[in-house]
C-alpha positions, -999 to +999 in steps of 0.1 A: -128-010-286-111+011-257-083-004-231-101+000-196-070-009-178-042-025-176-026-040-149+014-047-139+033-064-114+054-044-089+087-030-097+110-059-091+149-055-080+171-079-102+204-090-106+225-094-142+219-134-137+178-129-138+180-104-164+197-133-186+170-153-173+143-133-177+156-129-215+153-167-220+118-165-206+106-145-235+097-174-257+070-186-227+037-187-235+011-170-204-015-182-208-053-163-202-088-178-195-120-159-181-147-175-163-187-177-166-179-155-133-158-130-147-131-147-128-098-147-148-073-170-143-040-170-157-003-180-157+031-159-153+067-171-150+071-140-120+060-147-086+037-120-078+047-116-043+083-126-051+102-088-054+137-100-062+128-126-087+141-159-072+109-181-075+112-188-115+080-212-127+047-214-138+025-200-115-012-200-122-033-168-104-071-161-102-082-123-096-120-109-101-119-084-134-134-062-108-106-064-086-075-074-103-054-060-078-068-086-056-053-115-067-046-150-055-019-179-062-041-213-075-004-237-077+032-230-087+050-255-107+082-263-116+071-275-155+059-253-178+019-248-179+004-252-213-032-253-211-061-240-189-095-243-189-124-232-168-151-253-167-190-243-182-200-227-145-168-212-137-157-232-105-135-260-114-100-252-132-079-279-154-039-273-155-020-297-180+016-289-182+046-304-208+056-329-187+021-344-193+005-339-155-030-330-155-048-316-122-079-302-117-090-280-093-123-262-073-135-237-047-137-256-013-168-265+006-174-231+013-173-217-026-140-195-015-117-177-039-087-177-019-095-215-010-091-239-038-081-276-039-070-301-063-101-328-064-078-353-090-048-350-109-034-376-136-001-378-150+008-388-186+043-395-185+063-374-217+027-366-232+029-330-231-006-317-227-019-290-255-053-287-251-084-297-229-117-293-220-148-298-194-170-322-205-204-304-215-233-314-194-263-309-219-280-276-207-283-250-235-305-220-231-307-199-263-323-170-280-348-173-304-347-146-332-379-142-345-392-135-308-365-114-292-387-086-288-414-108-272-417-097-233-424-137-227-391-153-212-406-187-221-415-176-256-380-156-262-356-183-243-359-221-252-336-250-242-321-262-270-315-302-273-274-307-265-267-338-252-241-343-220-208-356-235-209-387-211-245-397-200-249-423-175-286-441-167-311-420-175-294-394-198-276-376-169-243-359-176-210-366-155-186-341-148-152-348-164-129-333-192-105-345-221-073-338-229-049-337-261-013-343-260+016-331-282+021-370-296-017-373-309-029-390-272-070-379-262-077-388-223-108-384-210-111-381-170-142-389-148-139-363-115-157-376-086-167-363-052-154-392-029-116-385-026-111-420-054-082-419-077-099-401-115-113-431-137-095-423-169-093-438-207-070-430-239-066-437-271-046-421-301-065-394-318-057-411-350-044-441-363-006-437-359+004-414-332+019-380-350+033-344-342+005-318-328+013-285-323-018-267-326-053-275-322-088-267-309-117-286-296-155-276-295-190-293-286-213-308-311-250-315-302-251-351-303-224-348-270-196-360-291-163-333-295-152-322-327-115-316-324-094-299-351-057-303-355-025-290-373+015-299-369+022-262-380+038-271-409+012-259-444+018-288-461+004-307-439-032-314-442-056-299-416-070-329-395-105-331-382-119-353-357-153-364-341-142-382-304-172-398-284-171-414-247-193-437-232-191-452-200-189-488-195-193-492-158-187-475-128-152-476-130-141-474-170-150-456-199-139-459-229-131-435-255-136-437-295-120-414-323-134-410-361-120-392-385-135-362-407-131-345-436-098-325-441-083-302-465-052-283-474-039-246-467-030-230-503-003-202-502+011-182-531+043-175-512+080-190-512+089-181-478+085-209-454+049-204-429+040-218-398+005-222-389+003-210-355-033-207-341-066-231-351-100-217-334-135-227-340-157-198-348-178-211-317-171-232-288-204-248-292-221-262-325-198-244-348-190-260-383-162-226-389-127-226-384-104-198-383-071-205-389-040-182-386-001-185-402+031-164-396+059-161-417+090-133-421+065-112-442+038-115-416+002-133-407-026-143-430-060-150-407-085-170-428-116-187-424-128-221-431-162-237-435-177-271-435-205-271-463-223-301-479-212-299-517-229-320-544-203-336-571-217-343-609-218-379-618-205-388-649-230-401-677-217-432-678-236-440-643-267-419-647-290-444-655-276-466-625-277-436-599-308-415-603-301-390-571-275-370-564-248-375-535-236-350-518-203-346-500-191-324-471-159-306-475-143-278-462-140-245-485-122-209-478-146-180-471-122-153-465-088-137-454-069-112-436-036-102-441-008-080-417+029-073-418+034-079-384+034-114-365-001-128-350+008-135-316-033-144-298-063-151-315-095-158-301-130-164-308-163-163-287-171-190-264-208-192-272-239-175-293-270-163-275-291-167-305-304-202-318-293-186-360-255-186-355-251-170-390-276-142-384-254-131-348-223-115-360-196-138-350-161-120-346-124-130-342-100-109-319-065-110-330-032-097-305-001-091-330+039-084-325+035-047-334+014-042-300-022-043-322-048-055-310-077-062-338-113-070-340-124-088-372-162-093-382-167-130-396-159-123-430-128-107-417-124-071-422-115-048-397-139-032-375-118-019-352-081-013-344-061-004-310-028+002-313-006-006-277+031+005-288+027+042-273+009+029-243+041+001-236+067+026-239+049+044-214+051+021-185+080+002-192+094+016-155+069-009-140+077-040-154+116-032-157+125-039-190+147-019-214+127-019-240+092-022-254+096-047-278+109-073-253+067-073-245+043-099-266+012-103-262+008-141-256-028-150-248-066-134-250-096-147-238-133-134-245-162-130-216-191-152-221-215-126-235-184-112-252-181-079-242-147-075-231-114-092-235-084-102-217-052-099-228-019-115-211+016-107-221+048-127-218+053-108-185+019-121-167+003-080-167-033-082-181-048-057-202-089-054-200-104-044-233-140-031-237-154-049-273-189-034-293-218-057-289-216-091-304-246-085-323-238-044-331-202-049-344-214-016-367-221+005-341-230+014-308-246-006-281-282+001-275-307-001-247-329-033-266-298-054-263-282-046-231-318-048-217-320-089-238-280-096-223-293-088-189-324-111-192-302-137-209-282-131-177-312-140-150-321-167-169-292-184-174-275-179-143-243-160-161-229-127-146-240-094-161-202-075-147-185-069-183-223-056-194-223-033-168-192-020-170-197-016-214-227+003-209-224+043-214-236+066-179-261+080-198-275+044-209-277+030-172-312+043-161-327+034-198-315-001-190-326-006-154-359+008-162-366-013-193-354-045-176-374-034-146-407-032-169-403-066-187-397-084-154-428-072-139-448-086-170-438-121-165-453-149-146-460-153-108-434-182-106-411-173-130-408-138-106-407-162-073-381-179-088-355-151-100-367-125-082-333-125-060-313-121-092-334-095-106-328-075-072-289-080-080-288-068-115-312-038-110-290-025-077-255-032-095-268-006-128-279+015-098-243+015-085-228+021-113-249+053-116-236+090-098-258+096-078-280+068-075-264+048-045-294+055-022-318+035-047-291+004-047-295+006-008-329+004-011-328-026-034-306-039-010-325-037+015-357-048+000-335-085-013-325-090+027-360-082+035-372-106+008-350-136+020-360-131+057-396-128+047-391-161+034-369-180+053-393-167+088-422-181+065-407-219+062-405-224+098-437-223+103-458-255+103-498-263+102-510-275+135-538-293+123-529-316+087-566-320+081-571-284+075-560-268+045-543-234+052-516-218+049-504-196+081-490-174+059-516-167+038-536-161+072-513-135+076-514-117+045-555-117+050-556-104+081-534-072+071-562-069+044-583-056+074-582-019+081-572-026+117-540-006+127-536-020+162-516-048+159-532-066+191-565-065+180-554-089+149-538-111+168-570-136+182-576-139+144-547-156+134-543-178+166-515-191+181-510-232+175-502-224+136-471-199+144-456-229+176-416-227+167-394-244+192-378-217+213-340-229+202-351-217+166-368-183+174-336-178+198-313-185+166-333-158+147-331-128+170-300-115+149-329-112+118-358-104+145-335-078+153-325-066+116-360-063+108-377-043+134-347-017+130-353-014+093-388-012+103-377+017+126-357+031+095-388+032+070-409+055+096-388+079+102-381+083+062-420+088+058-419+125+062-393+133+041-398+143+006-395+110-020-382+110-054-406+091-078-377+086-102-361+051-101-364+030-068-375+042-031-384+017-003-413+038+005-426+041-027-431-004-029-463-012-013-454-048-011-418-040+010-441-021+033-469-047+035-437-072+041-424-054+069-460-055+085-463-093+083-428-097+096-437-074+127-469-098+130-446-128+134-425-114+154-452-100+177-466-138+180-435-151+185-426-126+214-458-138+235-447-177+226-408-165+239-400-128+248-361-129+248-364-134+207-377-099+208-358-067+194-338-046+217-345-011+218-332+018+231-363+042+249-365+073+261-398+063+276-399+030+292-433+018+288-433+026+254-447+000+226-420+003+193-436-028+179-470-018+184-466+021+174-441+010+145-467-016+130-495+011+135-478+043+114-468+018+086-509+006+081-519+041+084-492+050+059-498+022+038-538+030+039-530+065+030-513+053-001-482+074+005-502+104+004-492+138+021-503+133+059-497+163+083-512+143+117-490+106+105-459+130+099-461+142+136-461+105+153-433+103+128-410+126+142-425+119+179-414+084+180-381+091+164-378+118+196-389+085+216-367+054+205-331+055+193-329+048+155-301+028+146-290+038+111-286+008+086-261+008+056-263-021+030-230-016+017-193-009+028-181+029+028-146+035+006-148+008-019-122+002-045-136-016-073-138-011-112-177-011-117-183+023-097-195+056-107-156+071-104-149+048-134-166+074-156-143+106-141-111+087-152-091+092-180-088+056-194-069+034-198-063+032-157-028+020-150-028-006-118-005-026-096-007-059-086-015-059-047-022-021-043-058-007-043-060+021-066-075+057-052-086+067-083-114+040-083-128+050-046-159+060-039-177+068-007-214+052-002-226+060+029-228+099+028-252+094+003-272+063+016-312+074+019-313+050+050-287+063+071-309+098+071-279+115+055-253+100+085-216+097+078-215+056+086-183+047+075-175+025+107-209+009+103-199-016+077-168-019+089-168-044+119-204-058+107-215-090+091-242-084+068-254-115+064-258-128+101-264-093+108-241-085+139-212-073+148-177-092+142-158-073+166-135-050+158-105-070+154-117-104+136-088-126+128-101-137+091-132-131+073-151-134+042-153-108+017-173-102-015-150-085-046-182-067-051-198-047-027-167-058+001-193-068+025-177-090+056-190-123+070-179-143+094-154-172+083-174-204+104-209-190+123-227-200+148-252-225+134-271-238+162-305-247+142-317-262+113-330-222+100-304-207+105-279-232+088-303-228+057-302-188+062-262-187+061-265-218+029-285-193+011-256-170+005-225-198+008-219-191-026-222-157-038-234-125-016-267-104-021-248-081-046-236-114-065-199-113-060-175-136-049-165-143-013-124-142-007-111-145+027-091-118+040-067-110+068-074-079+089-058-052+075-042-072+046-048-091+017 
């Protein structure tokens, strides 16, 4: 377990009034919660962007894990926050504060980090809300153990049965969530699309209202929510619950309670104990509690089960009751005990493996003494990080007088577990690197990075706290593993995913010294991937009686060893490849992208190639790609010539099209052997044509996941609102399609997924926290394609990151 960074606000100036304040703050709780995204979001009595420390409330922030420093304000309120929850796909946020308002909020229309609003909000009048949840909407993909090192994804992944948590006709899931309150009250909330007030329906958790003060809630298969509650006093019982909703109509619900079996806390001790924290093992399934109590002599963490136990019947009745009856109870596994105060505790939010007992389950633990401690499932100690050093060295940031004024308050696991966030009572964030879920005992290895990265493209989750866990020397092992078991799985299973798999196998490469030329590549190859498509469904069958595809003509006619491109032409035919001139005009931006990459490729064919890891030249199927593409566009050009490229000649009657789409066939009939005579038209037409160098990626980028990760000394120490210099590194010097250029205005001013220019001094535009590629804020959507085009990356970019809009020259 190592401390990647840790992050602090910005020295603030205060008076003797806010330092009183600021003391009386202590006892808030920040809270911490990290998305299916990586996304974190979290809560902080200090206004970020407040420097003199006037705007006093709860303000809840969102930042990428790979940006931190890049943060953004969600709401500020005037009541205290106490609970907040992401939902399963990491774009919807629920806020409940003590006052008993609950909101819930989402990335607009355009899936925008810096532009989130409130889709329905609630308020339970003096119901202060504790806890809450999304409801779950029945899709489960898990790991089966006895085939994880099957190369089948179908064989290895299957969906488990877990049904939604409120089905309507036909077994479909709503979105919605539920909500406990300090006075025993469960609501459950029904969000909706259409701007109506939330349907909503309560009902005491038992039956008389009574004091909560801490408790938990979890998913059980049938769709129902097993909720797990304690009034922190440890003579109080430990109260279990099983809550089910149904929906009535389309406007009500109702909501149903039952209780379960539950069971006393026994300590040998005369000092008086609180029981402060109640966590299932799992979010999902899980039948284990772990349960953790402070007192003046310290914490005791123990674990709790729910086993089925069979009780001896007396004599008297064994000849009326011939079979045995078992009961289910809850019974103590094991223990942990500290001399310090347990401050956080957290568990994992989910198993990748179907056997939950056969995955090593593990509880994360944040205590007063600035420990922070990682307990296998039978709670002993597998490793210890110890902050107290580390706090009194950066105590000039935050501005306090002394270390102990600083608690940890909060901690939140990734989804595949391997890191964790930790908040303090301050609002700075502390990013921890955790072992492998499954290799508690040791090190990480290749097998299971390689299964998380598959569990990732199946599933849809993001691979960034993998990535960054992984050791240098692990990175190529990993991408070329994962590399061989994709290729070795179906046609449409590689159809379907094969964007993702292009994401995951250029991020590795980026996080690699050396490598960024092959992530270009694969960057590259993905936009050349989408185009290919998208060019491919605009084109329509002239004749419905026949049965062909004009695609497929295409890919048979480059089957031919003809290398003039006209001389192919009469035996495609032109009725099949009729677009309406509107749509071929709205694609010249790609047209354009396209033949310049295919200008790019030639003049790389007689440079020496490195057969290690990726190299455009080296895929057979970019190359043929780039041929059927130039095909198109040739067609296209006769049907409407202003869609064609623009190039700059040093000869005018010169052909690029038809001399570019000639050296890639003989090249590609060569099979990338050693040609003197193609090397010379090579360098001739590079002599003839201007080459526009192409860049996939920004130059100076500032992120966390970067090759200058692994020449710090960690843990890095970071501001809020100021990119750090230690994590830049420069791209384009070393990009394999720029020809070895320095391009580090290229990117700049460029959109890279319209693929023009933005003009040097764009009011907003859209950023990814990844790769810090720009788009343009609204385009230019004239067609129906090229609406579909911009839709295809609405969400995420190419690299997979999140889009933020940004101000020129500031955050």
């Amino acid at each position: 377990m190592d401390l990647v960074y840790s992050i602090f606000r910005k020295q603030a100036w205060k008076t003797q009034f806010q330092n009183e304040q600021m003391e009386e703050d202590m006892c808030f709780k920040c809270l911490a919660k990290i998305s299916a995204n990586n996304i974190v979001a979290w809560v902080t009595t200090f206004d970020l962007d407040d420097h003199v420390n006037i705007n006093w409330g709860s303000h809840v922030y969102i930042a990428d894990l790979n940006v931190p420093w890049k943060y953004h304000k969600i709401t500020s309120n005037n009541c205290t926050v106490t609970t907040l929850e992401w939902d399963m796909y990491g774009y919807s946020l629920l806020i409940g504060d003590k006052n008993g308002a609950v909101s819930i909020w989402t990335c607009s229309t355009d899936h925008n980090l810096t532009n989130w609003v409130q889709v329905g909000s609630k308020d339970f009048r003096g119901e202060p809300i504790i806890a809450g949840t999304f409801f779950h909407l029945g899709k489960k993909l898990m790991l089966v153990n006895e085939k994880a090192d099957n190369i089948n994804y179908f064989e290895k992944f299957n969906y488990v049965r877990f049904t939604p948590s409120l089905r309507t006709w036909g077994g479909t899931g709503l979105p919605g969530c539920l909500v406990v309150s300090a006075t025993g009250m469960i609501a459950a909330l029904l969000t909706n699309d259409s701007g109506e007030p939330m349907i909503s329906a309560t009902n005491s958790l038992a039956v008389a209202r009574y004091r909560i003060s801490v408790v938990d809630i979890s998913y059980r298969q049938n769709g129902n929510f097993l909720i797990v509650t304690s009034d922190g006093r440890p003579r109080s019982p430990i109260h279990c619950y099983e809550v089910s909703i149904k929906l009535v109509n389309e406007k009500s619900c109702t909501i149903v309670s039952q209780w379960l079996p539950s069971f006393f806390l026994t300590f040998n001790e005369t000092v008086d104990r609180v029981i402060s924290h109640v966590k299932f093992l799992l979010r999902e399934g899980s039948e284990s509690l772990v349960i953790g109590s402070n007192s003046s002599n310290g914490c005791i963490i123990e674990t709790w089960e729910l086993v089925k136990k069979t009780n001896p019947i007396n004599k008297v009745f064994k000849k009326v009751i011939t079979e045995d009856h078992p009961t289910v109870c809850w019974i103590k596994k094991s223990s942990f005990t500290v001399g310090a105060q347990l401050t956080a505790l957290a568990t994992p939010k989910m198993s990748i493996s179907y056997n939950q007992s056969s995955c090593s389950q593990y509880v994360v633990a944040a205590f007063s003494n600035h420990q922070v401690c990682c307990l296998s499932r039978e709670l002993t100690q597998q490793c210890l990080f110890e902050l107290s050093s580390y706090c009194e060295d950066n105590i000039g940031k935050i501005g306090l007088q002394h270390s102990s004024n600083i608690q940890f308050s909060d901690l939140d696991i990734s989804y595949l577990g391997n890191v964790f966030v930790v908040c303090d009572n301050m609002g700075n964030l502390y990013l921890f690197q955790l072992l492998s879920v499954a290799e508690l005992n040791g090190p990480l290895t290749v097998a299971y990075a390689t299964l998380q990265l598959e569990y990732c493209l199946v599933t849809g989750l993001d691979w960034w706290d993998l990535a960054i866990s992984l050791r240098p020397n692990m990175l190529e092992a990993v991408c070329n593993r994962f590399s061989e078991n994709f290729q070795k799985q179906s046609q449409v299973l590689q159809q379907k995913e094969y964007t993702t798999y292009l994401s995951i196998r250029s991020f590795l490469y980026k996080m690699m010294p050396g490598a960024q030329g092959k992530r270009s590549d694969l960057m590259h190859l993905m936009t050349l991937h989408s185009i290919c498509n998208a060019f491919k469904n605009v084109l329509r069958v002239s004749d419905m009686m026949v049965d062909r595809d004009p695609a497929e003509n295409i890919s048979n006619a480059l089957k031919e060893p003809i290398v003039d491109i006209d001389k192919i032409l009469p035996s495609l035919g032109g009725k099949d490849f009729t677009v309406e001139p509107s749509t071929l005009q709205s694609l010249h931006q790609l047209i354009q992208w396209v033949a310049q990459l295919a200008l790019n490729v030639v003049s790389r064919i007689p440079e020496p190639r490195d057969n290690v890891g990726y190299n455009l030249l080296n895929d057979l199927y970019a190359i043929n790609s780039i041929r059927e593409l130039l095909l198109m566009i040739r067609i296209w050009g006769l049907l409407r010539p202003n869609c064609l490229p623009v190039f700059i000649k040093n000869i005018d009657n010169l052909d690029v099209l038809s001399v570019t789409f000639r050296l890639l066939s003989r090249f590609v009939q060569l099979g990338g052997e050693h040609d003197e005579m193609l090397f010379d038209e090579c360098y001739t037409l590079q002599s003839q044509v201007n080459i526009t160098p192409l860049s996939s990626v920004a130059a100076g980028i500032h992120e966390v996941a970067s090759p200058a990760l692994y020449y710090q000394h960690l843990p890095l120490k970071l501001v809020f609102g100021q990119e750090p210099d230690c994590l830049r590194y420069n791209t384009s010097s070393i990009d394999t399609i720029t020809n070895g250029k320095q391009q580090s205005d290229y990117m700049k001013d460029y959109d890279v997924i319209r693929n023009v220019y933005i003009g040097k001094c764009p009011l907003t535009v859209k950023q990814c926290n990844r790769c810090e590629g720009k788009m343009q804020l609204v385009g230019n959507s004239r067609t129906a394609a090229i609406r579909v085009w911009e839709n295809r990356w609405a969400r995420n970019c190419r690299c997979g990151g999140r889009w933020r809009t940004v101000k020129v020259g500031g955050q």
